[in-house]
N, C-alpha and C positions, 0 to 999 in steps of 0.2 A: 504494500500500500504506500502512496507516494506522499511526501506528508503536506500539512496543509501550508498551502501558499499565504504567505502572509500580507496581507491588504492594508498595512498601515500606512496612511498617509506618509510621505517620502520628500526633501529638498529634490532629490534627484527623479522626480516622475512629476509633473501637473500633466493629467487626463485632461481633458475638458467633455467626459463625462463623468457620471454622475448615476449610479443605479441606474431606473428609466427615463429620468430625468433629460431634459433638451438644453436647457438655456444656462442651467445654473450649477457649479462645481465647487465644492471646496477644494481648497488644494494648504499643502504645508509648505510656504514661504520664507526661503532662506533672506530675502529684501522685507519681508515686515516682521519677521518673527516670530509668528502666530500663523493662526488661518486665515487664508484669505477666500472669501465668499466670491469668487468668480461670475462675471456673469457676462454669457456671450451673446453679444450683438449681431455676430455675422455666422452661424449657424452655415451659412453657403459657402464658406471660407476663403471669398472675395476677398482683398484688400490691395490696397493701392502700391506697396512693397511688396517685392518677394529677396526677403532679408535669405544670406546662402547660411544663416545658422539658425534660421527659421524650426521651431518643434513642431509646427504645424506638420502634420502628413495629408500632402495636399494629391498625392496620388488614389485616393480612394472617394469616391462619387459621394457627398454630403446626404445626410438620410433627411435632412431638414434645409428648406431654401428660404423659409419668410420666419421672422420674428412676432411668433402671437404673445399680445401684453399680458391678456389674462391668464395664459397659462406661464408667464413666466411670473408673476406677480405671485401663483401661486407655487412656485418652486422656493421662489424665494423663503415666502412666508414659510414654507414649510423646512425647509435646511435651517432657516434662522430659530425655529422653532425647537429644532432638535438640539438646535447647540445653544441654548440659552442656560446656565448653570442648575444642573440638573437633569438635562435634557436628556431625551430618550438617543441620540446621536453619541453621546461620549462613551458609551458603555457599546457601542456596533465596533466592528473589526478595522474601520479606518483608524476610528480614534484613540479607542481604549490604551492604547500601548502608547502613545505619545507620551512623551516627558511633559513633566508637569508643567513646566515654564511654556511649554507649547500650545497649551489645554487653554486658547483664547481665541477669539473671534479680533482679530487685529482690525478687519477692514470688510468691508463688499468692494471689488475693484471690474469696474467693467473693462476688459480686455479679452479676451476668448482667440476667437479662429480669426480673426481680420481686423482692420480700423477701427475703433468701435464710432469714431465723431465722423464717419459716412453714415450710419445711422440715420436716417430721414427725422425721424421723431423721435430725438438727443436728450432736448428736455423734459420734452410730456414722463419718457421712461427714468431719468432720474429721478425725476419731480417724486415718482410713485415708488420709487426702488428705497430712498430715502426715507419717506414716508413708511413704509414698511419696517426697515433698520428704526425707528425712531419709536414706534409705535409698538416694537417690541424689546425695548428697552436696551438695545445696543447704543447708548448715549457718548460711549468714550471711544466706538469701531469709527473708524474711519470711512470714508467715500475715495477713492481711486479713482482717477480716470490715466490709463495706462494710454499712452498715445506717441504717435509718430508725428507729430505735430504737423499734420497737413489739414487738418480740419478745424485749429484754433479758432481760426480769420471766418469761417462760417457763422450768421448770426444766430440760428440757432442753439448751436453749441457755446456761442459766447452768454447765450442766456440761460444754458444749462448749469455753466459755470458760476454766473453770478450768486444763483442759487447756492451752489453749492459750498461758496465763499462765505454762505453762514451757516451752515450744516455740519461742519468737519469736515469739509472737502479739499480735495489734493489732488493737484496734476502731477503725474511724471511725464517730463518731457524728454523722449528720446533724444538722443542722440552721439554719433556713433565713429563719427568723422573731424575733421578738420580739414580738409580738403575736399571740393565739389567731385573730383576723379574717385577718392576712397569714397567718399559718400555714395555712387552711384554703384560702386562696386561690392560694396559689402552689402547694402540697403535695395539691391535692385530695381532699383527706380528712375525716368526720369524726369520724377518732380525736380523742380528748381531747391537746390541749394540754398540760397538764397533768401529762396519766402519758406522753407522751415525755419531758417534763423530767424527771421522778420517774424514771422508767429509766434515764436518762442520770446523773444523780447517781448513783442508787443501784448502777450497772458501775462507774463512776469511784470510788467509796469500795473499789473491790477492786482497781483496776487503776487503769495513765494513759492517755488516751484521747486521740485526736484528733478534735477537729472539724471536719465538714467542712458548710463554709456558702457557698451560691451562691446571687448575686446579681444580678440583672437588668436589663431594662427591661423596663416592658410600656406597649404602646403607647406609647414610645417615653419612660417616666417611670421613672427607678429609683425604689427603696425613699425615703418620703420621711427626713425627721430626727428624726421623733418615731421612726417605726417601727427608725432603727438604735438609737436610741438605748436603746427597748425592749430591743435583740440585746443590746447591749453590759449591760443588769443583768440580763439573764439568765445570760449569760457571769458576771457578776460573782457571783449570787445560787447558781450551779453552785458555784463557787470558798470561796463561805462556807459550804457544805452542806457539805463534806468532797469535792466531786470532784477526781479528780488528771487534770488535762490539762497534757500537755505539747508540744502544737502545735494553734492553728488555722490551718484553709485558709478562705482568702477567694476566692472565686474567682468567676467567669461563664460563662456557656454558651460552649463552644468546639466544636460541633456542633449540626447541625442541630435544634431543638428541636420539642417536639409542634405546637406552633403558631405564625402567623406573625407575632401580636401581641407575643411573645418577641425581643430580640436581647439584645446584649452589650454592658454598661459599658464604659466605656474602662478604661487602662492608668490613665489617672490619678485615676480614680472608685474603682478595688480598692484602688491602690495607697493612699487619705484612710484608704477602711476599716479596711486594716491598720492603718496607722499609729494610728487610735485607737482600736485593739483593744490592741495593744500600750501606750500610754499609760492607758490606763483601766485593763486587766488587768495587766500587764507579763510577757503570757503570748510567751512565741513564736510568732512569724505569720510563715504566707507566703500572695505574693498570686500567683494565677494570673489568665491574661487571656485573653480569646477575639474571633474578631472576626467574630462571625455579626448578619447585619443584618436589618431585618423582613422578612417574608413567604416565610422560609424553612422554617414547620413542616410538621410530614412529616403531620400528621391535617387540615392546614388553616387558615385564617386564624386562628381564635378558637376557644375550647369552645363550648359551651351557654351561654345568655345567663346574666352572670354578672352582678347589682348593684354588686359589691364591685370588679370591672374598672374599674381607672381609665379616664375621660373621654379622648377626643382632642380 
């Protein structure tokens, strides 16, 4: 008899499902320290990025293509319900076996399979997702909005934000580059360079923001010195604009990534970064670390031949 598979929530695994559940996941968050109450907005696993250390597994046909409010309304409710202190949730096979410093409801963060601020109706589902958190006594859980900062500069997302600027709410704003070339190559995109930075300033002149920036190898070469150096005046160039940030993440792939020319820096490669992020900016940093090695991506070795892919 082969023995029993152990389902405890994991740093190293976020599903983004969930029992039968559609829209909504907990997952064990090595960036908030706690659980974070996930909730997916692009179910069709659309998104305007195709980042090459992306967890998404975008190879397989989406079982869900439109986002229904009422039943996500009641997933919510009902995950939030399990994990209120006491809840019928902490005693199931995800959670029981967590450490006790784990054993919290850190946040609800809407991020999932794609964008979440292409969302048509940004705010109506904050509005309610919040309301939810609120009304079931999550007062100190946070609001996330995990984002690739292409959807800031939208106005219904800037009004979902305002909102949420009295609610506990928090952007992380990606980002990943200091150069318009890395940025396209790591981020697979060709949105403007440019107007992600411009959006990210211009949320941060309202709000304090966190950034959140991951780090690589590809084909077995981190980012070189000119291109952190890049990161760090852009950080710096955010900072003279007017933007308020009051934490960056440095971090690496700690899951399996799109590709297998993808792994993970070491601990003592994040940990330089910080260090001269914090000396350059004298912003608050923390480093996370991962320890995924090549030829673990889940679409395959490499994308589409790319020029820009560093040499072996």
């Amino acid at each position: 008899m082969e023995p029993p598979q152990d389902r405890t929530l994991s740093e190293a695994a976020h599903p983004r499902t969930f029992r039968a559940f559609t829209y909504v996941y907990p997952v064990l968050s090595r960036r908030s320290g706690g659980i974070s109450v996930g909730i997916n907005l692009n179910p069709d696993k659309a998104c305007n990025f195709d980042c090459i250390y992306c967890q998404v597994d975008r190879s397989k046909t989406p079982a869900e293509f439109f986002v229904g409010q009422p039943k996500l309304e009641a997933e919510l409710r009902a995950v939030l319900s399990g994990l209120r202190p006491g809840g019928a949730l902490w005693s199931e096979p995800e959670f029981a076996g967590l450490p006790h410093d784990k054993r919290i409801v850190t946040d609800i963060a809407f991020s999932g399979d794609g964008e979440p601020t292409t969302f048509k109706n940004f705010s109506a589902i904050v509005k309610a997702c919040t309301a939810i958190k609120e009304e079931l006594g999550f007062d100190t859980s946070k609001v996330v909005l995990i984002t690739n900062a292409t959807g800031l500069d939208r106005p219904d997302v800037k009004e979902g934000l305002r909102y949420l600027d009295a609610h506990r709410g928090e952007v992380w704003a990606k980002l990943d580059a200091g150069t318009a070339d890395y940025f396209r190559l790591v981020d697979g995109t060709d949105f403007p360079f440019e107007r992600v930075l411009a959006n990210i300033q211009a949320c941060g002149q309202e709000r304090s923001l966190v950034i959140q920036s991951c780090f690589m190898r590809l084909r077995g070469a981190g980012p070189s010195a000119d291109e952190f150096e890049a990161y760090l005046g852009r950080l710096e160039a955010l900072l003279a604009g007017g933007a308020q940030i009051h934490l960056v993440q440095i971090y690496t792939v700690a899951r399996p990534p799109a590709y297998g020319i993808v792994s993970s820096l070491n601990a003592q490669e994040i940990d330089a970064m910080a260090a001269k992020v914090r000396a350059r900016t004298a912003l608050r940093t923390c480093a996370y670390y991962g320890q995924v090695d090549e030829n673990q991506g889940l679409l395959g070795i490499e994308p589409a031949p790319n020029n820009m892919l560093p040499k072996s």
